[in-house]
C-alpha positions in Angstrom: -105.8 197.9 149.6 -103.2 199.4 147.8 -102.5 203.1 148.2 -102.1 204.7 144.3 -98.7 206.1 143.9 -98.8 209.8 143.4 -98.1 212.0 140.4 -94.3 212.9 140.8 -95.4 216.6 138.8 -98.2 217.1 142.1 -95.3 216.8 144.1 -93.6 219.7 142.5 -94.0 223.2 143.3 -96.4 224.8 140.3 -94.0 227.0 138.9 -90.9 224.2 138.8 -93.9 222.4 137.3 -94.2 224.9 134.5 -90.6 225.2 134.1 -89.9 221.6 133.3 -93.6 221.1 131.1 -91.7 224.1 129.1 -88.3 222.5 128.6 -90.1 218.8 127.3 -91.6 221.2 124.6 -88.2 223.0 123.8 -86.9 219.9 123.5 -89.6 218.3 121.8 -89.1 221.5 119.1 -85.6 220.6 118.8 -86.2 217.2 117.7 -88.6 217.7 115.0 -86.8 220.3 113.9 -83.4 218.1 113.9 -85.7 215.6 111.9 -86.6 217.7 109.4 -83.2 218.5 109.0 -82.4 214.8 108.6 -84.8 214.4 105.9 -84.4 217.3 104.4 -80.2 215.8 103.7 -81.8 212.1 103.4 -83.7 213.6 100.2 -80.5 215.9 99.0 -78.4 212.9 99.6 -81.0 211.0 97.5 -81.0 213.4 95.2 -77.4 213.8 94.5 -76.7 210.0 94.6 -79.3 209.4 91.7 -77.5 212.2 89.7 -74.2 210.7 90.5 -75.9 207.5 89.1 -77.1 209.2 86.4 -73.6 210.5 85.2 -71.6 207.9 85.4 -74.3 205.4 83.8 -75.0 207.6 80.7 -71.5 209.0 80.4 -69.8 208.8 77.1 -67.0 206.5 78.3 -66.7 203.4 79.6 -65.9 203.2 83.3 -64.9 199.8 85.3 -63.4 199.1 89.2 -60.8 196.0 88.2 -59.6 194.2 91.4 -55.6 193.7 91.9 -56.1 190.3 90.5 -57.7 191.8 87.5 -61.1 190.9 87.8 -64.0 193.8 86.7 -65.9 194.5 90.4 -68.4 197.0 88.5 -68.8 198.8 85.4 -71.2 201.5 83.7 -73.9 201.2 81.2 -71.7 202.4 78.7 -69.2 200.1 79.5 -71.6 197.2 79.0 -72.6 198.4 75.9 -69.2 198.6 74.2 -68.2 195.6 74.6 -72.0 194.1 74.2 -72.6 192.8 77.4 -75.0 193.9 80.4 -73.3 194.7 83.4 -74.0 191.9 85.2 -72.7 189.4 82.9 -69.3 192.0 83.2 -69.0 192.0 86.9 -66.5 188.8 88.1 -65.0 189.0 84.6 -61.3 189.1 84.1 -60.4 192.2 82.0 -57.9 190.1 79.5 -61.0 188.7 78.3 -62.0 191.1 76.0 -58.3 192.6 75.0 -57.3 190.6 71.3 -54.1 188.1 72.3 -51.8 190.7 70.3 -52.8 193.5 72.3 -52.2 191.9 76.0 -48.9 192.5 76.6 -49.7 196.8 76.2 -52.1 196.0 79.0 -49.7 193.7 81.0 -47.5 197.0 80.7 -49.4 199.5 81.5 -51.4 197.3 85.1 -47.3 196.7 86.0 -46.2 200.6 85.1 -49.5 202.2 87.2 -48.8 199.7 90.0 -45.4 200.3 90.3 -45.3 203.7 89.9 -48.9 204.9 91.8 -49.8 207.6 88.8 -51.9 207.3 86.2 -51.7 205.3 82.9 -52.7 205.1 79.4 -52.6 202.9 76.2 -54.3 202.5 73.5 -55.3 198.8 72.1 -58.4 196.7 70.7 -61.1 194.9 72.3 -63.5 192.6 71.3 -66.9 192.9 72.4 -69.5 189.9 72.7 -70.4 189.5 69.1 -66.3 189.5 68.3 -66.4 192.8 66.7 -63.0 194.9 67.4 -63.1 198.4 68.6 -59.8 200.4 69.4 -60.1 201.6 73.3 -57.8 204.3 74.9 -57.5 203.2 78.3 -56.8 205.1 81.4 -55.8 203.2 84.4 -55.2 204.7 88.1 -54.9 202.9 90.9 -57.0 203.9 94.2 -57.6 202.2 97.9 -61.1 200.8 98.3 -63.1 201.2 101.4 -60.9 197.7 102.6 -57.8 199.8 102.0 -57.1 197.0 98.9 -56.0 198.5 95.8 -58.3 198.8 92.9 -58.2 200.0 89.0 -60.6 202.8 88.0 -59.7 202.5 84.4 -61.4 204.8 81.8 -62.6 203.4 78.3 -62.5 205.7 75.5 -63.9 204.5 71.7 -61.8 205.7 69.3 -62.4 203.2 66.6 -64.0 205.8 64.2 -60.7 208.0 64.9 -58.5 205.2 64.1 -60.4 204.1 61.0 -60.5 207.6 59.9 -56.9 208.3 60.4 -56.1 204.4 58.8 -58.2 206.0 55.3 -56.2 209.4 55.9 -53.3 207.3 55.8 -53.7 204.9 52.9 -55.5 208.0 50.6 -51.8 210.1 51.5 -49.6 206.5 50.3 -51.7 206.2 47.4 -51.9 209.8 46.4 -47.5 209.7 46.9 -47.1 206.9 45.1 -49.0 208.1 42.2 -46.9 211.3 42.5 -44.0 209.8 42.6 -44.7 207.4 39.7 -46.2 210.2 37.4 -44.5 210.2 34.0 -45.1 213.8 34.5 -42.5 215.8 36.3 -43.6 216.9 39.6 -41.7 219.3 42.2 -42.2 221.1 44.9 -39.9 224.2 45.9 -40.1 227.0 49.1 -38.5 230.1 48.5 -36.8 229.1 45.7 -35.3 225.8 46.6 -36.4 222.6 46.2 -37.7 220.8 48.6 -39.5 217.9 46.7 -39.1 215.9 43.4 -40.3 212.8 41.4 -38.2 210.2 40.2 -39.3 212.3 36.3 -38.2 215.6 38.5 -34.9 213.4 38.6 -34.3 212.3 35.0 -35.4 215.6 33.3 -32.8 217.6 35.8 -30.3 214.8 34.9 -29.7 214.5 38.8 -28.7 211.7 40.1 -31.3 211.4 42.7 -33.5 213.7 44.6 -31.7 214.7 47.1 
């Protein structure tokens, strides 16, 4: 018959007894408490990481991650949306794709000019999105190290078709608006402190000049 083996704590004296019993519950303290510190930055980190989400999804610009060999490795929900895509139809996608033919060489330029130079870039050009409609992008291009240590693209897509349409109607109003000015049977000048600084071609004759300036 076997003899039992004896409780190592019987062995010890009662008060070394007490003394360890008191350091397993120290130490037991310290571990929940060091776990309910760990959740505590699980939930923050959770927290933060959803609002990180949150912004760059919903942001008012387009964001992408291009590789070096130009393909789009993510991309925001705005993003998507300009260019009338989800994202995961986006991701694997060369970025050349959706830049009009005339417009790829200002890209070409601006990849080789942020590569070659490290800093960041910009150029403005137009995109077509998935139904073929054009929009006018400002881009903005840097070039960053990935967790690989590869070099990536952040680039930054800004609409500015309703800026460029407005400007384009600014633009034709002001050539019309000259040309009807200049073309006026009426004479029409313009003068700063006495001199003149502006004249129609009627300005012209009726001064008998023999041109405006």
């Amino acid at each position: 018959m076997q003899t039992p083996n004896p409780d190592p704590a019987a062995a010890l004296p009662a008060e070394e007894t007490q003394r360890v019993l008191h350091a397993l519950r120290v130490h037991q303290i310290e571990l929940e408490t060091q776990n309910e510190e760990l959740r505590r930055t699980q939930l923050a980190l959770g927290a933060a990481r959803a609002r990180y989400f949150d912004l760059y999804d919903m942001a008012p610009v387009g964001y992408c991650t291009v590789s070096a060999d130009d393909r789009i490795l993510e991309a925001n929900f705005t993003a998507a949306t300009q260019l009338g895509l989800t994202r995961s139809a986006l991701v694997g996608k060369r970025v050349t794709q959706f830049i009009v033919t005339a417009h790829q060489d200002i890209y070409y330029h601006c990849r080789k000019q942020v590569f070659a130079s490290g800093e960041s870039q910009a150029c403005e050009l137009q995109m077509s999105g998935h139904d073929g409609a054009r929009l006018w992008i400002h881009l903005t291009t840097t070039v960053v190290q990935d967790d690989a240590g590869q070099p990536v693209l952040r680039m930054v897509l800004n609409d500015i078709t309703e800026a460029r349409t407005l400007a384009a109607a600014v633009e034709t109003s002001e050539a019309r608006y000259r040309a009807l000015v200049e073309w006026s049977p009426e004479a029409i000048g313009v003068h700063r402190d006495g001199k003149i600084i502006y004249a129609n071609a009627a300005a012209v004759k009726m001064f008998g000049a023999a041109s405006a300036q």
